[in-house]
N, CA and C atoms as a LAMMPS dump frame, in Angstrom:
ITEM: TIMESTEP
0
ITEM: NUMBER OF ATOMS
285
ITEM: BOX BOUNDS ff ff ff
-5.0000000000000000e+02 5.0000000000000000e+02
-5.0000000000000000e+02 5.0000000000000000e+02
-5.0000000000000000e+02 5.0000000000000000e+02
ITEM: ATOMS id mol type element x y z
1 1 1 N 168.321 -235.394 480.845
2 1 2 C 168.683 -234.208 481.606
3 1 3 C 170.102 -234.383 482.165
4 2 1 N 170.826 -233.343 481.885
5 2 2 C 172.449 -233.225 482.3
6 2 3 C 172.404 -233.704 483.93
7 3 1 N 173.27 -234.145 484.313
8 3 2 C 172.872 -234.191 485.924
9 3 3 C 173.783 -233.36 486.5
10 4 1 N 174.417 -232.88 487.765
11 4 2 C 175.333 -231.668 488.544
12 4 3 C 176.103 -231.899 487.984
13 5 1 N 177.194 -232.962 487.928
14 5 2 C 178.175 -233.01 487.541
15 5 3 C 178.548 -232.66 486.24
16 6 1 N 177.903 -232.899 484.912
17 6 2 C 177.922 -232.26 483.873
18 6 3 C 177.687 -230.99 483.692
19 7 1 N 176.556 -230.66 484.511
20 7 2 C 176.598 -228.608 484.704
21 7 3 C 177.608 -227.433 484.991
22 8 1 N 178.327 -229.123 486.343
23 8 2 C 179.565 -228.326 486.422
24 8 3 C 180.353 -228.094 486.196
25 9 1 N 180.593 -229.134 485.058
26 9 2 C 182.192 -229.115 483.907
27 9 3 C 181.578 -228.373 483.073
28 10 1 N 180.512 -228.264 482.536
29 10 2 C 180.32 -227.155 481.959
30 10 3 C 180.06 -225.344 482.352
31 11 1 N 179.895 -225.594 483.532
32 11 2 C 180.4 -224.106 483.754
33 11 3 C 182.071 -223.691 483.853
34 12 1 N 182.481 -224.564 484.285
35 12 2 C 183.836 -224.75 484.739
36 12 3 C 184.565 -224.563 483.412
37 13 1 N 184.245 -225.497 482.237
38 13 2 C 184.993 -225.492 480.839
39 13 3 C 184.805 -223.803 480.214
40 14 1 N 183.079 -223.446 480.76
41 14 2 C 182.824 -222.57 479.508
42 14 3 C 183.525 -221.004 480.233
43 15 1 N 184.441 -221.032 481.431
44 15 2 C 184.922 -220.336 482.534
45 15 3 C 186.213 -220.415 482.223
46 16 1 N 186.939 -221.227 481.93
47 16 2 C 188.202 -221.65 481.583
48 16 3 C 188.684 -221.152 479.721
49 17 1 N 187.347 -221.602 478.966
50 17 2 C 187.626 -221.035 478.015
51 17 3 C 187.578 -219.624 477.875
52 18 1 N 186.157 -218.864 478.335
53 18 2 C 186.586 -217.77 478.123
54 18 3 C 187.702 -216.657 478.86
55 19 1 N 187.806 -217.7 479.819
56 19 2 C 189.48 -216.824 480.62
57 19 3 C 190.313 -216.684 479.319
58 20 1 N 190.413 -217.664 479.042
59 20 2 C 191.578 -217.691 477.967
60 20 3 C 191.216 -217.378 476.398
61 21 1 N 190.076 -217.078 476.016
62 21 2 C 190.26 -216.401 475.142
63 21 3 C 190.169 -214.676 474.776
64 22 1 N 189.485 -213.934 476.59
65 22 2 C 190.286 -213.06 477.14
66 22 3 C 191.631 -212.608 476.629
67 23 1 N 192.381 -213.773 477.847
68 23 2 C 193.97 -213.14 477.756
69 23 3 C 194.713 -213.532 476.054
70 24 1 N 194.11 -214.674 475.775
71 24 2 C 194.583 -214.955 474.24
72 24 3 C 194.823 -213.64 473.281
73 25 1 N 193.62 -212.766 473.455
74 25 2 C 192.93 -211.767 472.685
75 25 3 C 193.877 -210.463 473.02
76 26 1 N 194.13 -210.399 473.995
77 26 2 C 194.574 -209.487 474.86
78 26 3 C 196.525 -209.508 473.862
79 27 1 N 197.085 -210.702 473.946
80 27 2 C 198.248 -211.393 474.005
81 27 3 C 198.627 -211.18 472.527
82 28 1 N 197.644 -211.541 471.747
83 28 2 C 197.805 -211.696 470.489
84 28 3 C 197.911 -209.951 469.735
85 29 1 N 196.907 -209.234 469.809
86 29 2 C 196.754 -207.822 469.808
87 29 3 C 198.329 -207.112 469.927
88 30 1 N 198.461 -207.315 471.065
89 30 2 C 200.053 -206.809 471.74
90 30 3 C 201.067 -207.192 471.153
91 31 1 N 200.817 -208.992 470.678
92 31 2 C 202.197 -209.28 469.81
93 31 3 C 201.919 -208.557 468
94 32 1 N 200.616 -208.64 467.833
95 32 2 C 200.912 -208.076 466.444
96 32 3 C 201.031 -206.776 466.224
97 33 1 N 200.86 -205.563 467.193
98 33 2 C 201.205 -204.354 467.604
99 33 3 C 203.095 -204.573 467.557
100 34 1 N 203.868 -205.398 467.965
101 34 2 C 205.055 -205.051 468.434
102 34 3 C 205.812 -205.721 466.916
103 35 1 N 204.784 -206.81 466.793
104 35 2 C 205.454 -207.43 464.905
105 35 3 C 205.228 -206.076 463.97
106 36 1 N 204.146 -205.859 463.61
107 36 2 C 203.994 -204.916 462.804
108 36 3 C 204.249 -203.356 462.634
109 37 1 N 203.906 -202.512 464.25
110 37 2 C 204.349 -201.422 464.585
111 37 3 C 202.552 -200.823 464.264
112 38 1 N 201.863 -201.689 463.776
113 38 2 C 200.548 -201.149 463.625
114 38 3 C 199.638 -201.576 464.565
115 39 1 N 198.164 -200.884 464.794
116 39 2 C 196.966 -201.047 465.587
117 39 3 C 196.715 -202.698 465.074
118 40 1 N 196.297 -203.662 465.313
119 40 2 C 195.172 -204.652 464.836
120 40 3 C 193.861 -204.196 464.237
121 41 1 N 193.903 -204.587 462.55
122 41 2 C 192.36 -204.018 462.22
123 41 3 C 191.592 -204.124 463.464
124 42 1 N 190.233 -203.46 463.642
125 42 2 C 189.418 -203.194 464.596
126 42 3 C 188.253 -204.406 463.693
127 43 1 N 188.062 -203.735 462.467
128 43 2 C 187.188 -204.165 461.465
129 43 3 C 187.413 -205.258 460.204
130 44 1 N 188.278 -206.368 460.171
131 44 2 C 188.866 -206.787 458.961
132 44 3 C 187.961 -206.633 457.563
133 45 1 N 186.861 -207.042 457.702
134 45 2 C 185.669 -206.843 456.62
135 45 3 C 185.657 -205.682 455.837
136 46 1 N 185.998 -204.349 457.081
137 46 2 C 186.076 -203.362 455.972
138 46 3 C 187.334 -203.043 455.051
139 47 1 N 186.412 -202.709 453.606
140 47 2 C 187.074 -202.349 452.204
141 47 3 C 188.646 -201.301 452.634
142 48 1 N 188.703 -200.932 453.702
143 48 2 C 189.736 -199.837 454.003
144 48 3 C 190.84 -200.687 454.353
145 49 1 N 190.748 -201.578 454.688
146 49 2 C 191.666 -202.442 455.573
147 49 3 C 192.118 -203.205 454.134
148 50 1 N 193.591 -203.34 454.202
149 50 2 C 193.965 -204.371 452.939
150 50 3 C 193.801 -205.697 453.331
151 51 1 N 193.427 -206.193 452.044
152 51 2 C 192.859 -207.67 452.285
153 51 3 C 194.195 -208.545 452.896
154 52 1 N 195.292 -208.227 452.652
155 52 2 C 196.437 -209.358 452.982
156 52 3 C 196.498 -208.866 454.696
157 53 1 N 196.054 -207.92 455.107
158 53 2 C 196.553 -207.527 456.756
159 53 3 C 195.538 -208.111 457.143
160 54 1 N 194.165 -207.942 456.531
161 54 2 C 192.917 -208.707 457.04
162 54 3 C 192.998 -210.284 457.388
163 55 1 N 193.314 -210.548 455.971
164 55 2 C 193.738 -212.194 456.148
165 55 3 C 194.462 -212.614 457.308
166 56 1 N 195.621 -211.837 456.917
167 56 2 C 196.525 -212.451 458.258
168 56 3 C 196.283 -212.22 459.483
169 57 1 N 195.469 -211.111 459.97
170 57 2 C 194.785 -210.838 461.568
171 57 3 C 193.459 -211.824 461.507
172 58 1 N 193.038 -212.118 460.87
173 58 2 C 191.534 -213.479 461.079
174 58 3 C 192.725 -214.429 461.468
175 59 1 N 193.335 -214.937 460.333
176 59 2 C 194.006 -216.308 460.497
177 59 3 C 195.046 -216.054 462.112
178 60 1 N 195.792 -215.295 462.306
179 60 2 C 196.089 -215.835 463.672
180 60 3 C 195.832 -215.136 464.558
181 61 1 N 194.486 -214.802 464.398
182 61 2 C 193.119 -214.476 465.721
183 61 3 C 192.35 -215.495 466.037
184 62 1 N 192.144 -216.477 464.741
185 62 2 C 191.294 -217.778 464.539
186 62 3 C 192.46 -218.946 465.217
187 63 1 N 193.061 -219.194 464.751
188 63 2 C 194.549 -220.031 465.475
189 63 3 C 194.872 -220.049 466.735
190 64 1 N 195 -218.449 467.165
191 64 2 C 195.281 -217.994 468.484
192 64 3 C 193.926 -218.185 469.538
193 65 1 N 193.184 -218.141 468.888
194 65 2 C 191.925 -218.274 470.069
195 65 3 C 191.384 -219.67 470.09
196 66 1 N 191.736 -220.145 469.118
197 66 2 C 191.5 -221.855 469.348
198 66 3 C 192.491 -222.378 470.22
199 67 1 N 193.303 -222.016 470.449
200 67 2 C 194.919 -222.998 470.352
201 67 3 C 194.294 -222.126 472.259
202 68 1 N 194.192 -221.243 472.649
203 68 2 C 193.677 -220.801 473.834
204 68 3 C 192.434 -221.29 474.338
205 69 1 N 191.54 -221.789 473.768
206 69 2 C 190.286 -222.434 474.785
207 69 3 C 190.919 -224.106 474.289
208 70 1 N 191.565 -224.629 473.258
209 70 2 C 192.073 -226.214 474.015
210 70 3 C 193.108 -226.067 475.183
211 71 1 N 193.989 -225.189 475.123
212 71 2 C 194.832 -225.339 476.249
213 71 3 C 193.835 -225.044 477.802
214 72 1 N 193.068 -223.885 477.563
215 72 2 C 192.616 -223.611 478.806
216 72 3 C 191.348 -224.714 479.374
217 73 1 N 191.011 -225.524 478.206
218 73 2 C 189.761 -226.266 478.964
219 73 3 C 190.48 -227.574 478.928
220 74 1 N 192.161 -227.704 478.67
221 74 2 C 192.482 -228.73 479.159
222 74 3 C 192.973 -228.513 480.418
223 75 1 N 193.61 -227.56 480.934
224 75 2 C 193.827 -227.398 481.966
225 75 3 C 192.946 -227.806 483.049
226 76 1 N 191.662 -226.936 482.477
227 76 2 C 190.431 -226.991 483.221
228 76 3 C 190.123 -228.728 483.368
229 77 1 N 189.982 -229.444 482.582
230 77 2 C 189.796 -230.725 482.429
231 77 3 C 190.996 -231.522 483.529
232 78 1 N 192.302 -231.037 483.534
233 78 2 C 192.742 -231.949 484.335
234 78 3 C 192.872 -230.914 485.913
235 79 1 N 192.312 -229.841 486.46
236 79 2 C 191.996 -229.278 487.632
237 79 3 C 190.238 -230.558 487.877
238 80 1 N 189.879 -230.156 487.082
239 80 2 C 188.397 -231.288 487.383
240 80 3 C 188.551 -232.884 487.703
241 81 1 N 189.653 -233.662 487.254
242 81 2 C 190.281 -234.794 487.469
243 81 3 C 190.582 -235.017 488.706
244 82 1 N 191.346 -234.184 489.092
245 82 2 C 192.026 -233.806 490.374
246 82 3 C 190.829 -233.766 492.047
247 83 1 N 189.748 -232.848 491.218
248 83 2 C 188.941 -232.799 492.121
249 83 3 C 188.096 -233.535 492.078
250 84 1 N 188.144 -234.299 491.718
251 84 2 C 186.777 -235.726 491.542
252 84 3 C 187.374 -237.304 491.044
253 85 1 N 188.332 -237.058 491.005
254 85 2 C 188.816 -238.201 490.2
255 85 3 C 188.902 -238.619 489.634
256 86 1 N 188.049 -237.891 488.227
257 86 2 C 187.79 -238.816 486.948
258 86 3 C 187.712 -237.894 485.646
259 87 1 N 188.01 -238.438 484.79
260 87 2 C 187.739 -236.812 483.789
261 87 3 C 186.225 -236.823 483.447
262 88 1 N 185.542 -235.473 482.701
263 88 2 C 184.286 -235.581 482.241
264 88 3 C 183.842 -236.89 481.568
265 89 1 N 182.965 -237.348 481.424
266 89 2 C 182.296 -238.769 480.631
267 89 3 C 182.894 -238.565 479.065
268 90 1 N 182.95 -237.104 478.551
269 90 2 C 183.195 -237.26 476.873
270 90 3 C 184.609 -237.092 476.747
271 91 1 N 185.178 -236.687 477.823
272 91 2 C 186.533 -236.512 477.487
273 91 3 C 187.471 -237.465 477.803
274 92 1 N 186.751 -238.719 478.39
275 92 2 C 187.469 -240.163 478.293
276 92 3 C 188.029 -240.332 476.985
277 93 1 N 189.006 -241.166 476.961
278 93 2 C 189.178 -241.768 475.816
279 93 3 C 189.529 -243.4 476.011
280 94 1 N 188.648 -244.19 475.033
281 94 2 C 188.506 -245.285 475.095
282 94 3 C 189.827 -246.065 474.753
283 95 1 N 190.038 -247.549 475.305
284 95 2 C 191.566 -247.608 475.018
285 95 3 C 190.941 -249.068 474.534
């Protein structure tokens, strides 16, 4: 059984990530609106949507929202350091 302290990096991480894949989502949308001059497919899957705009809105929606929950649950990871002194047990790294 997890004990508090693990509950609470995990609320804390799974709080941090989705902040940021929020604003990621938000960020990314807006920049490919101002690159392209077009909406962001809504739907990539659908047959209406050309496969090369599809591709390229997965791939840096997939990129962009990863690259946003490591930054934000590292953040989160070193705000949790700070307040306890130690990082989570898995996010040690052994030397």
């Amino acid at each position: 059984m997890a004990d508090r302290g693990d509950l609470g990096w995990k609320v804390m991480a799974g709080a941090a990530a989705f902040a940021g894949g929020f604003v990621a989502k938000k960020t990314i949308a807006l920049a490919w609106k101002k690159s392209t001059g077009k909406e962001p497919p809504t739907n990539p899957e659908s047959p209406d949507v050309a496969l090369g705009e599809a591709v390229a809105w997965v791939v840096v929606m997939g990129i962009g929202m990863e690259v946003a929950r490591l930054l934000a649950t590292r953040a989160a990871a070193k705000q949790w350091a700070k307040g306890t002194g130690e990082l989570p047990s898995h996010l040690k790294v052994e030397v």
